[in-house]
N, C-alpha and C positions, 0 to 999 in steps of 0.2 A: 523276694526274700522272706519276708512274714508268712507265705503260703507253706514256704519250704519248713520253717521252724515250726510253723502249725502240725504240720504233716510229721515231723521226725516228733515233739513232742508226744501225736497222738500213738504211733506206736511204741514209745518208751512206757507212757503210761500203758497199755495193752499187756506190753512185758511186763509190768512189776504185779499188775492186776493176775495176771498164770503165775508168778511165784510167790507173788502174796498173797495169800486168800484172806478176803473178808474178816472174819471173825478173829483172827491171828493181828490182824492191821487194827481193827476196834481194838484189842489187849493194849496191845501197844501204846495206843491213843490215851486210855483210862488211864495209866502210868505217866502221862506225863502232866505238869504244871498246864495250868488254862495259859491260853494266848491273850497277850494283849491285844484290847479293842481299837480295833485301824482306826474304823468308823468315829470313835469320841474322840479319836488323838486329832480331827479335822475339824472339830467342832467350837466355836467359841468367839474372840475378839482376834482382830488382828490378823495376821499372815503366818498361815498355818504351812509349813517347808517341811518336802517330801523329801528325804536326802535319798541316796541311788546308790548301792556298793556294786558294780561289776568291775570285772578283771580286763572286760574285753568287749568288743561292741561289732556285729559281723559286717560294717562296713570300715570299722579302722581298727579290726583287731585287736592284739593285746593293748592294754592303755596303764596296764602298770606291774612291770615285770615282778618287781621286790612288793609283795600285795600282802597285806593282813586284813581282811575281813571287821574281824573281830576288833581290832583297835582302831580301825577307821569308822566303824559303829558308834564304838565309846565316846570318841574324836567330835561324832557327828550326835550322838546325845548330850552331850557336854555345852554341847554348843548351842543350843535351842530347837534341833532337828523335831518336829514334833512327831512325826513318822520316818521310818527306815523300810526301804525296799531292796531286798537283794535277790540278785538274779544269782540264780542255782544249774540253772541251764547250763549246759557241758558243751554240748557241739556248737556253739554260736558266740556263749559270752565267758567260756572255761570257768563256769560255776562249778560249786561242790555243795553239800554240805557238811564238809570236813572243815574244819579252818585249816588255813596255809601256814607257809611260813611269818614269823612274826618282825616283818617289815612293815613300814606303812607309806602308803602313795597319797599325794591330793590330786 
């Protein structure tokens, strides 16, 4: 299964690499807000919790029909989450980077 997602991942990137060219993707990149630092958010005292936002998992598929992203983040920052990983991945875990609709799933 991982070989398969490796392989469909590497030519998605391939594709956006032919319509995205280089210097148009850096523009883009200078325009936005810096990224918070993963690497400090794991650093320090105590038990440091990586929360996970996927829609869907490719051996038990969908895991939550009515999904909001974006409040189950908040949910998950609220809550002491010291890092958020979300999977954007489309063919495996029906990621986006759109948000959804605003339901929310545990």
């Amino acid at each position: 299964m991982l070989n398969r997602i490796i392989a469909g991942k590497k030519e998605e990137v391939a594709q956006r690499k032919r319509s995205q060219p280089i210097p148009a993707l850096k523009e883009r990149i200078a325009r936005r807000e810096a990224p918070l630092d993963f690497a400090s958010a794991l650093r320090g005292e105590g038990v440091r919790l990586i929360a996970e936002i996927k829609r869907a998992s490719p051996s038990r598929g969908v895991l939550c029909h009515n999904f909001n992203p974006v409040a189950l983040a908040r949910t998950y920052a609220e809550n002491g989450a010291a890092a958020i990983s979300v999977l954007t991945e489309k063919n495996y875990f029906q990621g986006s980077l759109v948000p959804m609709a605003p339901m929310l799933c545990y």
